[in-house]
C-alpha positions in Angstrom: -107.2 13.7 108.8 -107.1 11.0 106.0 -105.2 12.4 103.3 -103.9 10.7 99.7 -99.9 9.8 99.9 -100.1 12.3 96.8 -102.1 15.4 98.1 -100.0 18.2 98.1 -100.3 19.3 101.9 -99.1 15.7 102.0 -96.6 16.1 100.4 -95.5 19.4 101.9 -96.1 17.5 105.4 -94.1 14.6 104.5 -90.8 16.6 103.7 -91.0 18.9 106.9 -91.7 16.3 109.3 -92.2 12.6 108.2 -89.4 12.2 106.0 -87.6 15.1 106.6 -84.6 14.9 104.7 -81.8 15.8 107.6 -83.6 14.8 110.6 -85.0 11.4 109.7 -83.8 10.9 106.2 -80.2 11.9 107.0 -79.5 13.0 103.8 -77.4 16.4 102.4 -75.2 16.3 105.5 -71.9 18.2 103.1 -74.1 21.3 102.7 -76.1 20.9 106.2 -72.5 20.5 108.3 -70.8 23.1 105.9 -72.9 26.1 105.2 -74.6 26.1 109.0 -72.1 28.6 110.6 -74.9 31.3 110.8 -78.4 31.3 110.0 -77.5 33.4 106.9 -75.5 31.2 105.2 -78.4 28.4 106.4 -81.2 29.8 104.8 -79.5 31.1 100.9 -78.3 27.1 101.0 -81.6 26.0 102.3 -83.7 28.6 99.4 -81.1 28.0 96.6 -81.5 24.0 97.1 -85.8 24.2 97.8 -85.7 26.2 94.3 -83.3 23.4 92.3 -85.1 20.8 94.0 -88.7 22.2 92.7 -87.6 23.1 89.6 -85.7 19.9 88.4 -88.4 17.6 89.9 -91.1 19.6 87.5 -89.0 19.3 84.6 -88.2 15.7 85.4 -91.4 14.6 85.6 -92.4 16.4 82.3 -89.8 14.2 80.6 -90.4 10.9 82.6 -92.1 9.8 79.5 -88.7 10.9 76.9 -85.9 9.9 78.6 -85.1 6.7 78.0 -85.0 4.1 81.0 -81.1 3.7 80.3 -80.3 7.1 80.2 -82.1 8.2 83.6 -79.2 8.9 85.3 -77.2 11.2 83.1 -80.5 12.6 81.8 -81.4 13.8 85.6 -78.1 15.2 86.6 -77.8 17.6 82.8 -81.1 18.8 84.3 -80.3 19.6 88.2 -77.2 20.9 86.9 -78.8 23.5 84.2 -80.9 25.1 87.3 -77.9 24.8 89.8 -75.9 27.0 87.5 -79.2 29.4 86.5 -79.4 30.0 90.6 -75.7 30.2 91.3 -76.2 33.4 88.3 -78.6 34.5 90.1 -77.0 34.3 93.3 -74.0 36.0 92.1 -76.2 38.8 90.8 -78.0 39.4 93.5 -77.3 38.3 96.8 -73.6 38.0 96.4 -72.4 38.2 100.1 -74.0 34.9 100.4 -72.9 33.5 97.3 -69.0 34.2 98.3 -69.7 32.7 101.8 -71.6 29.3 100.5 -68.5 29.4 97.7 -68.1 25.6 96.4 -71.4 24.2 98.2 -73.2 25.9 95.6 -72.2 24.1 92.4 -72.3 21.4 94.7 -75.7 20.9 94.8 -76.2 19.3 91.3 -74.5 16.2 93.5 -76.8 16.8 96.2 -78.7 13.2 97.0 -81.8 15.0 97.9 -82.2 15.9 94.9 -81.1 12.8 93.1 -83.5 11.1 95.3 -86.3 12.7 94.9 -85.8 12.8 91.1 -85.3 9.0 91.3 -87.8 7.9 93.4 -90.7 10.3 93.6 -90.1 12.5 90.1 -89.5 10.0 87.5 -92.6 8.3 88.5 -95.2 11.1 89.2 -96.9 13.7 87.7 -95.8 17.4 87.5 -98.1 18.8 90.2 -97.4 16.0 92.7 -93.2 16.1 91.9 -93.3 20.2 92.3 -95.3 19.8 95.6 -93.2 17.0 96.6 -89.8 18.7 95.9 -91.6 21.7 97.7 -91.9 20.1 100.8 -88.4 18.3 101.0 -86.9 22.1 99.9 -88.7 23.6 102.6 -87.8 20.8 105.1 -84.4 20.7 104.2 -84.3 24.6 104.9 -86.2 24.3 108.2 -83.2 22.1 108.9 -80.7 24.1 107.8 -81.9 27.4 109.7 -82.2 25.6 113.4 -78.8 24.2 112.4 -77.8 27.4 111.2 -79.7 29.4 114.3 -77.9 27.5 117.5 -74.4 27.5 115.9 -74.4 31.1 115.5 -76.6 32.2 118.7 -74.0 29.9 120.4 -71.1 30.0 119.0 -70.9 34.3 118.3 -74.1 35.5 120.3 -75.8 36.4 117.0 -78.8 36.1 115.1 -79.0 36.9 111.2 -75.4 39.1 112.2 -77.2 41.4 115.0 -75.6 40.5 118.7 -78.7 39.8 120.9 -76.4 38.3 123.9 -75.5 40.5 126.8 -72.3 41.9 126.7 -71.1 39.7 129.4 -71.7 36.5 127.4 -68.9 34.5 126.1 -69.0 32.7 122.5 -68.8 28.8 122.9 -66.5 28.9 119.9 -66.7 24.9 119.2 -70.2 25.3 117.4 -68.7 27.4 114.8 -66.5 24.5 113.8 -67.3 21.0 112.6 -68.0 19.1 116.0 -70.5 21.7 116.9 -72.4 20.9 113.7 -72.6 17.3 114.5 -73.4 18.1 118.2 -76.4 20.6 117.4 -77.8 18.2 114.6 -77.5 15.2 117.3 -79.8 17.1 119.5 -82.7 18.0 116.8 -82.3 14.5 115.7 -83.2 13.3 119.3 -86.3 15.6 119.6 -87.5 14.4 116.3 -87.3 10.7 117.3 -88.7 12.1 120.8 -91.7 13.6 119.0 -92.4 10.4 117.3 -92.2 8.1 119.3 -94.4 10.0 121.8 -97.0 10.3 119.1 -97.1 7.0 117.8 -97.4 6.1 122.0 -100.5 7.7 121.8 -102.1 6.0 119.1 -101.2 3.0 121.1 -98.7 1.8 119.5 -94.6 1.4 120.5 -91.8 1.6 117.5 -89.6 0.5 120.0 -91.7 -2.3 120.8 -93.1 -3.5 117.5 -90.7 -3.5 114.7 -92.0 -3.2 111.2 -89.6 -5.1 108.4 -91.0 -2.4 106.1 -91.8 0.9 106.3 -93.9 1.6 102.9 -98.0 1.2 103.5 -97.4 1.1 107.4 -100.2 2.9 108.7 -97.9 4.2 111.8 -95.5 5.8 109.1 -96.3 9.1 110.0 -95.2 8.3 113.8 -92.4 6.3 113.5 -88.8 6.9 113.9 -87.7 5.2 111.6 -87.2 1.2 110.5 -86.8 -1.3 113.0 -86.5 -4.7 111.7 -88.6 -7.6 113.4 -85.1 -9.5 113.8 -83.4 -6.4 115.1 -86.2 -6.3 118.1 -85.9 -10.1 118.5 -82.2 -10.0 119.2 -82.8 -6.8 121.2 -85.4 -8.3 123.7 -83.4 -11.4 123.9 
């Protein structure tokens, strides 16, 4: 299906699974090794950042034209903070078991360089409908993330789910993925089944990323496929 870079399915597409931000991007890994202890915690950081991300893309994108070429920087971060502090309100207010369990990772997300990237590379050049759909899909891929993350620590590490036990009784917690190195260990595997999955796809379009570097990425019609840059030099010295 031949689709504009700027459609927004596209762009939806391209933050779950082309450029999604944890898995191929590698970006956000403070919030995605922190706040991944349950899937609880995984999906309030996952929805709180989707809703900044969204928000401050639209608002930077109305004001691409304003903000003066200088003053990008400063300009973008006064705006990701003002909705980071509106949703940590909001949090507070409403959902406040999760607000006290995500604590400092929440006022943390004005840092966050997802967001910061997007604004920088995608908002500050497009229009409002393609920045909201584009900051859409990166939330939403960043949350998928988060919630797999989130899903195998906890099913692994305490035998629940969202809190409820669904292990036998019999079952014994592997305690580890509750702490740090089983974030790094669960995130490891997901980001060999991504690289898997693409690989194998671009395979079958007849084409090997393993095989045939590219020296850049952007307008490369096996984008969608690929695992990620490989330099023609890197593939020389590999072969050699």
């Amino acid at each position: 299906m031949n689709m504009s870079k700027d459609k927004p399915l596209e762009r939806i597409w391209n933050g779950i699974y082309v450029e999604n931000p944890v898995f191929c991007l590698i970006l956000g890994m403070c919030p995605t090794l922190a706040t991944t202890t349950s899937a609880t915690n995984a999906i309030g950081m996952g929805l709180s950042t989707t809703a900044i991300l969204t928000a401050s893309n639209l608002m930077i994108s109305l004001l691409k034209k304003v903000i003066p070429n200088r003053m990008r920087i400063p300009s973008y971060i006064v705006i990701i903070a003002s909705f980071v502090t509106i949703v940590e309100f909001l949090m507070e207010g409403f959902t406040p078991e999760v607000y006290k369990a995500l604590g400092i990772y929440i006022p943390l997300i004005v840092v966050n360089c997802i967001i910061m990237g997007r604004a920088e590379a995608y908002a500050g050049k497009k229009g409002p409908v393609e920045s909201i759909f584009d900051g859409l899909g990166m939330g939403i891929g960043f949350t998928i993330a988060l919630l797999l993350i989130g899903s195998v620590r906890e099913l692994v590490g305490a035998g629940t789910i969202f809190g409820i036990k669904v292990t036998p009784g019999i079952y014994v917690p592997v305690n580890i993925f509750i702490l740090a190195p089983g974030a790094f260990l669960v995130m490891a595997f997901f980001v060999a089944i991504m690289n898997k999955l693409k690989i194998g796809a671009a395979r079958r379009t007849g084409w090997d990323p393993t095989e045939n570097g590219c020296a850049d990425c952007s307008g490369c019609a096996h984008r969608n496929n690929c695992s990620g840059k490989v330099s023609s030099e890197e593939n020389t010295e590999v072969k050699s």
